[in-house]
N, C-alpha and C positions, 0 to 999 in steps of 0.2 A: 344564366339568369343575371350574374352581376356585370357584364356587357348593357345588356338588353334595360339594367337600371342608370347605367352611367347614362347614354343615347338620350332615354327620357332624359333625364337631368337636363342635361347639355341642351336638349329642344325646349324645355321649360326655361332654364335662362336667355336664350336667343327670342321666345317667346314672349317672358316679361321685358326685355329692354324693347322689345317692338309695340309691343301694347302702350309705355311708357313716351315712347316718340311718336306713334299712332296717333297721340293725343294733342301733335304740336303741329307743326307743316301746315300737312295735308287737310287736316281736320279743319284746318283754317282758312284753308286758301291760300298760305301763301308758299313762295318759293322757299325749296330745301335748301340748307344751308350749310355746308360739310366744310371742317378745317381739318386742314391736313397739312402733316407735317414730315418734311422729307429728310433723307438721308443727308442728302448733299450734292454734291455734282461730282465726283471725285471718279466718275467712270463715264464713260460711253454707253453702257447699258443705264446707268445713273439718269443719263440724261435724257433718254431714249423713254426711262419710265416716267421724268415728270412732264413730257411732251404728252405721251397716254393718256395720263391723270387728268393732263389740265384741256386739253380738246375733247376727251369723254365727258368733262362736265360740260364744258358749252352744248355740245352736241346733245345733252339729257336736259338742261336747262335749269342744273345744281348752280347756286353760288358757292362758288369755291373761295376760299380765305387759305391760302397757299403760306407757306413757311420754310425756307430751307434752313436747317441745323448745323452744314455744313459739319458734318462730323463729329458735333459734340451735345451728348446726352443732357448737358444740363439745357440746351440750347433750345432742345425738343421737350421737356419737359414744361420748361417758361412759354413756351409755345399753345402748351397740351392747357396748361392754367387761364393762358390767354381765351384759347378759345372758348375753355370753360363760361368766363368772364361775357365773354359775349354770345353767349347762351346759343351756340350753334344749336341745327338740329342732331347732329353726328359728327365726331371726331375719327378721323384715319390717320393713322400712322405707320411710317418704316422703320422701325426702332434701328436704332446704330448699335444697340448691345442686347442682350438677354435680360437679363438681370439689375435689377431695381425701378422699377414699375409700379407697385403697388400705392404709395402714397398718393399719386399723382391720377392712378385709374380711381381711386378709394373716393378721390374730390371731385372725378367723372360720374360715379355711379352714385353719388349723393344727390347731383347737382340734377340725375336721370337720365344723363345724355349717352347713347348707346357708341360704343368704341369696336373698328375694325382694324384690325392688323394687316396690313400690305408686303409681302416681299418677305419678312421674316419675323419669326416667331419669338415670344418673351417664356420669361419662367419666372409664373406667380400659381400661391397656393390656391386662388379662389379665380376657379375658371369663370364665376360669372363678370371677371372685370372687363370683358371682351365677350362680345358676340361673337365673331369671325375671323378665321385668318384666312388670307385671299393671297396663293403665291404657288410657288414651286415645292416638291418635294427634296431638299437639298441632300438627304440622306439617301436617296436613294440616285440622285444624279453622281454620289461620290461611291456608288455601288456600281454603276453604271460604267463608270472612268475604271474600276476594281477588274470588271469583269473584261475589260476592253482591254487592258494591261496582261489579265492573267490568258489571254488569247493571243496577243502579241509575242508574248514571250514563252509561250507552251513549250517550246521545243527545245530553248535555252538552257543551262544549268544553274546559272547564275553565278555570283551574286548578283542582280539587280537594283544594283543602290538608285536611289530617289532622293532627290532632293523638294523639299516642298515649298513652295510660296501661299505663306495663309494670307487669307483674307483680315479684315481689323479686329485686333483679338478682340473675345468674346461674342463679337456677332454669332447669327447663325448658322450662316452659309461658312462661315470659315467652322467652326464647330463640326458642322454636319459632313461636310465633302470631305475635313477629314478622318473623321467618324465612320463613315459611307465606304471609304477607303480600304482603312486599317481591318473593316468587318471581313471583308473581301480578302484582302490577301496577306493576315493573319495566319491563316493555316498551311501559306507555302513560304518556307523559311530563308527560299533563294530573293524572297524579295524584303528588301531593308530600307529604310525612310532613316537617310546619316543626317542630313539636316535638315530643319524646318524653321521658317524666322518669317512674322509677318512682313509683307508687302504693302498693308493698306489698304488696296485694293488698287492701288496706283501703278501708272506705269513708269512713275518717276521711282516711287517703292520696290516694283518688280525689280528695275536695273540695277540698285542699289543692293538690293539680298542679293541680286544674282551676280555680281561683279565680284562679293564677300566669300559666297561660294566656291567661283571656279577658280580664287586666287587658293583656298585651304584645300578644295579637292578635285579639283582639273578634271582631268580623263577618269576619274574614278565614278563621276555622275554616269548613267545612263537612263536618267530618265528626271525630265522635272516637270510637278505635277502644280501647275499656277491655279488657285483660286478661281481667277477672273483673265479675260484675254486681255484688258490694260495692262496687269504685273506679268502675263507671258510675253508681250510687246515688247516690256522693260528688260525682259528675261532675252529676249530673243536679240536687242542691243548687244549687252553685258555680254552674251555668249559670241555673237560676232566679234565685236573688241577686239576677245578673248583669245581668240583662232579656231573657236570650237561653230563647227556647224551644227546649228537648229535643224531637230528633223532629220538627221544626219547620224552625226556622231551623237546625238544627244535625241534621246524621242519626247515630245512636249505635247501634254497632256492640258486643256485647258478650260473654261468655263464660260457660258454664256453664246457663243455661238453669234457675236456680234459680225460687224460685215468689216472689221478689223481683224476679228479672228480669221473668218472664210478665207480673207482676202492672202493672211499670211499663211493658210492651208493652201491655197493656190499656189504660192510662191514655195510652198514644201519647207515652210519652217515650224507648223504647227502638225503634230500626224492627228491627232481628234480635237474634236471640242464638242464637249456636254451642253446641247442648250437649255438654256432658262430665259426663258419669255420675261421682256420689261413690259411689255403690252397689257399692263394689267387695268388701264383702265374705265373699258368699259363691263367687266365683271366688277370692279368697285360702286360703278355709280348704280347700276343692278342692283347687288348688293342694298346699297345706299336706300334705294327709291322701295325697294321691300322692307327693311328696318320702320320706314319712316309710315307705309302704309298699314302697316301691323303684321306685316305675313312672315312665315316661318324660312327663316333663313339657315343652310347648313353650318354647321360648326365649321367644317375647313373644305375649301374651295381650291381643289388644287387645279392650276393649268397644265395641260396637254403639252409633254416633250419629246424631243428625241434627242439621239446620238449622232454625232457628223463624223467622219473619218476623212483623212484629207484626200480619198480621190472621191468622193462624191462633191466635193466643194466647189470647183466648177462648173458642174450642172444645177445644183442648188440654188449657187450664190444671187442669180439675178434676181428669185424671188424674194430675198432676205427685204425684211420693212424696217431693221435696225442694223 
């Protein structure tokens, strides 16, 4: 019963901010007008997504008022005020962190203008500051990497040290994969995570943790679990240098499923990669164009993934679109 009362709730606020923007656009005739506000460019999937973002809006026929943050919260916020200011129909964003959103959705939800989350999710106590979130499951892609590990090494005794490359702390994807992870293979005690140290999401980052790494703990890694395929890129540098082979001596677990990752699957210095779709968006501008007509839009829109292992990557890889 207290499921089935959350749901309504949750469709009652997706509900009133539609009804609320229902009243602006369309009603009017004129063109929707969505600001959005991005991460950054600090990746290859990064850039992959705001190629998505900004030919799904031509191709829908949104004006788009574009913003990059380049990695800093206060950047996206001043951003999020901006558009405020210029009374868009809808604000999207990829928040760079979880955490401290409220102020700034509070001068959204005054102002009526309904808010979508792209790529990663916040934590606020008042679900109705956001309509939508429109992305991956990253908790369960670091369940996924869990289960793909605890398969690789069935037969093993261990120990299994791991070394981790997070993502920019406090995001979500770094949060969740390693979240996703530890859920997984928690209950087998031959597997140990010795060190973890953001990477950024960079591949400049990657090389950096991972040169740190195999200087303190050499041959003792048997497995490093990168965030993102830019910081396993970095990762898979620092290990070469190093004398240690990727894939090899070392097994590299990774994220995103870019055609950087494939490509170092092919070349057998990546054994998996977790994909997460940057292609988000013509599920945004969807999104967008239902908010704006008054229609009921779901609470979270998750994209369709899978798991790569490195012999499937050369039959794969020629379809890859990122």
């Amino acid at each position: 019963m207290k499921l089935v009362r959350k749901i309504a709730l949750r469709t009652m606020v997706g509900a009133a901010f539609a009804l609320a923007a229902g009243t602006s656009a369309f009603a009017q005739g004129k063109p929707v007008t969505l600001g959005f506000s991005q991460v950054g460019a600090e990746s290859a999937w990064r850039t992959a997504n705001t190629v998505s973002v900004k030919a799904a809006a031509k191709d829908a026929g949104i004006n788009l008022k574009f913003s990059d943050a380049q990695q800093k919260q206060e950047n996206q916020i001043r951003a999020i005020r901006s558009f405020i200011a210029q009374k868009v129909d809808v604000i999207a964003f990829s928040p760079v962190v979880e955490s401290g959103w409220e102020p700034v959705l509070e001068e959204a939800k005054r102002a009526k203008i309904p808010v979508v989350l792209t790529d990663r999710a916040i934590d606020v106590k008042d679900p109705s500051l956001y309509v939508t979130m429109i992305g991956s499951d990253f908790m369960e892609e670091g369940r996924r990497a869990g289960h793909w590990l605890e398969e690789r090494y069935k037969n093993e005794p261990g120990p299994i040290n791991i070394a981790e490359l997070q993502g920019t702390v406090g995001s979500a994807p770094a949060n969740d994969r390693h979240a996703g992870l530890m859920e997984v293979i928690k209950s087998d005690p031959k597997f140990k995570v010795i060190a973890s140290q953001s990477g950024d999401f960079t591949l400049a980052g990657g090389k950096q943790v991972m040169e740190a790494f195999a200087k303190t703990y050499g041959k003792k890694i048997n497995v490093v679990y990168a965030h993102n395929d830019d910081m396993a890129l970095g990762a898979i540098q620092a290990m070469e240098e190093a004398g240690i082979k990727p894939g090899k001596d070392v097994t590299v677990v990774s994220f995103d499923a870019t055609k950087g990752g494939f490509q170092a699957m092919v070349d057998g210095k990546i054994n998996v990669d977790v994909e997460c779709s940057p292609l988000l968006g013509p599920q945004l501008m969807a999104a967008v164009k239902d908010i704006v007509a008054g229609k009921p839009v779901a609470r979270r829109i998750v994209t369709d993934e899978g798991i790569f292992p490195m012999n499937v990557a050369a039959q794969v890889m020629p379809s890859r679109k990122y």
